[in-house]
C-alpha positions as CSV (number, residue, x, y, z in Angstrom):
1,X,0.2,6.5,34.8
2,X,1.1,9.9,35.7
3,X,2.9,10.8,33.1
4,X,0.0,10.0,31.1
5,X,-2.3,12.3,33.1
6,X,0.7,15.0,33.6
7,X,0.9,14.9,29.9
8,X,-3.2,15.7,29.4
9,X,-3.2,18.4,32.6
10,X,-0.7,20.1,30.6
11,X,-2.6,19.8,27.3
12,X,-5.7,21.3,28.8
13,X,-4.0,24.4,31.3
14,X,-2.4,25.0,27.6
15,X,-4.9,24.2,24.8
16,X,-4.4,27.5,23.4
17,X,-0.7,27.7,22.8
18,X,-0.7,24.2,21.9
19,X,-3.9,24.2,19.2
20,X,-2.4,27.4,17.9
21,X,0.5,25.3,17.0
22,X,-1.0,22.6,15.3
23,X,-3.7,24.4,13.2
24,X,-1.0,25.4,10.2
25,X,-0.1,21.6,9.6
26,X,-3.6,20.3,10.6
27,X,-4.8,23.1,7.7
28,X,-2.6,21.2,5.6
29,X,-3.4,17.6,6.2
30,X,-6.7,18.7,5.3
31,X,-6.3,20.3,2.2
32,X,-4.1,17.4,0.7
33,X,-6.4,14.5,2.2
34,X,-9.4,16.5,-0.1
35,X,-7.8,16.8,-3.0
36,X,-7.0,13.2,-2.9
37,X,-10.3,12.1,-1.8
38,X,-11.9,12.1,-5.0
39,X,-9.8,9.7,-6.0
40,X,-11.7,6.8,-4.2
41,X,-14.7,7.1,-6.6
42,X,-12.5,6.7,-9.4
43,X,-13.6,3.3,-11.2
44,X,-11.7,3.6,-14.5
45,X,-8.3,3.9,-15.2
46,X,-8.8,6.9,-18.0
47,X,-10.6,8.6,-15.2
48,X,-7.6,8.2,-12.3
49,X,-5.4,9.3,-15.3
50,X,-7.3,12.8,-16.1
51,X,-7.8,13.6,-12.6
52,X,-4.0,13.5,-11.9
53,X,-3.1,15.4,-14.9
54,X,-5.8,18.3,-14.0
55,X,-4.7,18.3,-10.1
56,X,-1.2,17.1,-10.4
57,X,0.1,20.9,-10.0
58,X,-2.0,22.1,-7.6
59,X,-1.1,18.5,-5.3
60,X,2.4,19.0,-5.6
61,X,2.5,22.5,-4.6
62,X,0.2,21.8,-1.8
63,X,2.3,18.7,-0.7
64,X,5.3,21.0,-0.8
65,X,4.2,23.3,1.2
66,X,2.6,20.7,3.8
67,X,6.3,19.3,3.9
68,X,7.3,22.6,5.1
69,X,4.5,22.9,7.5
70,X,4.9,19.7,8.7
71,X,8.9,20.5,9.6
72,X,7.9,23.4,11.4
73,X,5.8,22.1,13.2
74,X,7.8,19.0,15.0
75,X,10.3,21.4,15.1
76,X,8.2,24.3,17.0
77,X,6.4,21.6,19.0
78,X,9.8,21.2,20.6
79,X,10.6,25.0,20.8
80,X,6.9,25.4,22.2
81,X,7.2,23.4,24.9
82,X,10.7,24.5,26.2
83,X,9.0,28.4,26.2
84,X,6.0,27.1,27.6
85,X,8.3,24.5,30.3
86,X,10.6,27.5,30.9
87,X,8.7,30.9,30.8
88,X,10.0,32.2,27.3
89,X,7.6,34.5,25.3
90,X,7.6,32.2,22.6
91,X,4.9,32.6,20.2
92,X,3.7,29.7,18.4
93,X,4.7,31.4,15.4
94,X,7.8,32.2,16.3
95,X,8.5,28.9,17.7
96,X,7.9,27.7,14.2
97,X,9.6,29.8,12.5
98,X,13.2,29.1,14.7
99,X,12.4,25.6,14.3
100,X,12.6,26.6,10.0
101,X,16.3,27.5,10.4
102,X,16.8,23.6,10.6
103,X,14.2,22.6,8.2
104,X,16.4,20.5,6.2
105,X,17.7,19.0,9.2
106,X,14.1,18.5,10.8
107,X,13.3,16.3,7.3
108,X,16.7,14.6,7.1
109,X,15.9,12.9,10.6
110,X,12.1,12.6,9.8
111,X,13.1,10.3,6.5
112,X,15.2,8.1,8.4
113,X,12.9,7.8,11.3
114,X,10.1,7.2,8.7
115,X,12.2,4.5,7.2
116,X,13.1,3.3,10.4
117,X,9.6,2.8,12.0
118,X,8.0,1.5,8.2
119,X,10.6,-1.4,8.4
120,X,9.6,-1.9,11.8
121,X,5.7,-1.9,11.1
122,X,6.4,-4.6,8.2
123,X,7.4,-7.0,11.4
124,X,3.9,-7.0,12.5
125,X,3.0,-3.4,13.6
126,X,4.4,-3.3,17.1
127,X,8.4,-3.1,16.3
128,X,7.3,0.2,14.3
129,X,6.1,1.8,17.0
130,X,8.9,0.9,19.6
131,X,11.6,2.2,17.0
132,X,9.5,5.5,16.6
133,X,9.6,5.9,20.5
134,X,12.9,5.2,20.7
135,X,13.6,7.8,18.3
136,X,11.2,10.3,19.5
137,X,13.8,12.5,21.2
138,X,15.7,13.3,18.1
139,X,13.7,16.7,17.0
140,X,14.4,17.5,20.8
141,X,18.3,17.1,20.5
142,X,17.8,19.2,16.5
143,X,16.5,21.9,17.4
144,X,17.1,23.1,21.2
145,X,20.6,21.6,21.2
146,X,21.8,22.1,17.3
147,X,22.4,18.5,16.7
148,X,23.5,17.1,13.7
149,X,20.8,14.5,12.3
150,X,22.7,11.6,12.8
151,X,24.2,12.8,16.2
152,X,20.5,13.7,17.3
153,X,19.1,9.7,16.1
154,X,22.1,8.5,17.9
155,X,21.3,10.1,20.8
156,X,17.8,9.4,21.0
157,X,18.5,6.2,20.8
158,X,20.8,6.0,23.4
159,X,19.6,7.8,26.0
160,X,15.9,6.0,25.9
161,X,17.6,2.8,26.2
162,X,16.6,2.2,29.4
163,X,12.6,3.7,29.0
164,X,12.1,2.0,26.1
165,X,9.5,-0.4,26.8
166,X,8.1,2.6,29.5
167,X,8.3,4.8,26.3
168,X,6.6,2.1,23.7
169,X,3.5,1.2,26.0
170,X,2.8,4.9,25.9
171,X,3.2,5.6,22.4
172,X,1.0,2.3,22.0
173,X,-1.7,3.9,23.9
174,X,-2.0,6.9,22.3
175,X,-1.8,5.4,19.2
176,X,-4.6,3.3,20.1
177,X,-7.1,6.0,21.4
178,X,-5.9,7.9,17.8
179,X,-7.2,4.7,16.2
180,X,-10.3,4.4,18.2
181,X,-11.4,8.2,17.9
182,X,-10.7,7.5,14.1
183,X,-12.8,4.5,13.6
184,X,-15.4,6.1,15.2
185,X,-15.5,9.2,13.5
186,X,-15.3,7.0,10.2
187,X,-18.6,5.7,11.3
188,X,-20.4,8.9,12.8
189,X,-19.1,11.0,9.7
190,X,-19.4,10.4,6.1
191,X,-16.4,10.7,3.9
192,X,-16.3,14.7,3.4
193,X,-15.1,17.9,4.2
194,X,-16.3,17.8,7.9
195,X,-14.8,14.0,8.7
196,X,-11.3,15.4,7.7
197,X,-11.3,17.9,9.7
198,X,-12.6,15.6,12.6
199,X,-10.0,13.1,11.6
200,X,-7.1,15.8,11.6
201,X,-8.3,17.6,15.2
202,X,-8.4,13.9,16.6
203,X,-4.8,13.2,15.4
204,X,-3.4,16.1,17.1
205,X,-5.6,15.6,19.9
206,X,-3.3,12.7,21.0
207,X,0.1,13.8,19.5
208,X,0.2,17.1,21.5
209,X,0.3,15.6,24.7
210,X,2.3,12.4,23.9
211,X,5.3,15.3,22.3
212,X,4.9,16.7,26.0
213,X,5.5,13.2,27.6
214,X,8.8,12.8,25.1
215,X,9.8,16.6,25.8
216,X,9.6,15.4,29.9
217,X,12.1,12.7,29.6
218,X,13.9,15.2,27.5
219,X,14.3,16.8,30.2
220,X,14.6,14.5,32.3
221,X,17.6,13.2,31.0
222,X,19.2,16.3,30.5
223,X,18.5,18.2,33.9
224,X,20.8,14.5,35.4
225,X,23.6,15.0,33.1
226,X,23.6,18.3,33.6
């Protein structure tokens, strides 16, 4: 429990750093979600068809560039935090741009965990999430300690052996208050521009400070090897 409320106190005395942060790939998430949404009100096949070839260029260079975004970010989240933990003057942008010198490893790791989690949501949702907590270190080990990919995921995995179930009834909680504030934004908010963006600031609303209770154990962990 008070790691939980540890986790929102820092949120709120640092809302701005934080929210600074997540705009880029929340921008994103929002652009890609409405060029797909028109989608839904496709009926016919011929019409699905035509509206890919007239958006298929623009979707893939806005999905490229969210992937980029995107590996920034849960790379600078970590950076962010460590300034922010430590008293660095770390910008957020700066924070995302060091965490772009290991893009291709920051993707590498988010495929296999992606993998790893989807195989464990097939097994009824709940082995999904503890695999994702387990593994929620290994952008931690990438970026501040210049781990390989698989030498981060091992490590991860490892050293959260003995949290894990402390670690999964977290993550379980915030994903469930993410699925809550979802649902009932889906029934305030029509389908549109303005439930997106509701949709995305409620996503990071919860991720921010569940990355700050993986970054404590991070910490944790390190500061009694050390």
């Amino acid at each position: 429990m008070n790691q939980f409320i540890n986790a929102w106190k820092f949120f709120i005395d640092n809302a701005g750093y934080l929210i600074a942060l997540a705009l880029p790939v929340a921008f994103m998430e929002v652009s890609m979600a409405s060029i797909l949404q028109p989608i839904q009100q496709l009926t016919q096949p011929e019409d699905f068809v035509e509206y890919i070839n007239s958006n298929g260029a623009i979707f893939l260079a806005v999905a490229f560039l969210a992937i980029i975004v995107q590996m920034g970010f849960l790379g600078g989240l970590w950076i962010g935090f460590d300034s922010l933990d430590n008293d660095k003057d770390i910008s957020p942008l700066d924070a995302q741009l060091q965490a772009m010198k290991r893009v291709f490893s920051i993707l590498g790791a988010s495929i296999v965990i992606g993998i790893a989690s989807f195989l464990g949501f097939l097994l009824l949702i709940l082995p999904g999430i503890y695999v994702m907590a387990r593994l929620s270190l290994t952008y931690g080990y990438i970026v501040l300690e210049n781990k390989s990919v698989s030498d981060s995921i091992q490590e991860s995995w490892r050293m959260t052996d003995e949290h894990g179930g402390r670690l999964f009834g977290l993550t379980l909680s915030f994903v469930a208050l993410t699925i809550i504030f979802s649902l009932i934004i889906a029934t305030l908010i029509q389908p549109g521009l303005t439930n997106l963006i509701f949709l995305a600031a409620g996503e990071y609303l919860f991720a921010l400070p569940l990355g700050y209770i993986y970054f404590t154990l991070y910490k944790s962990l390190k500061n009694s090897i050390d």
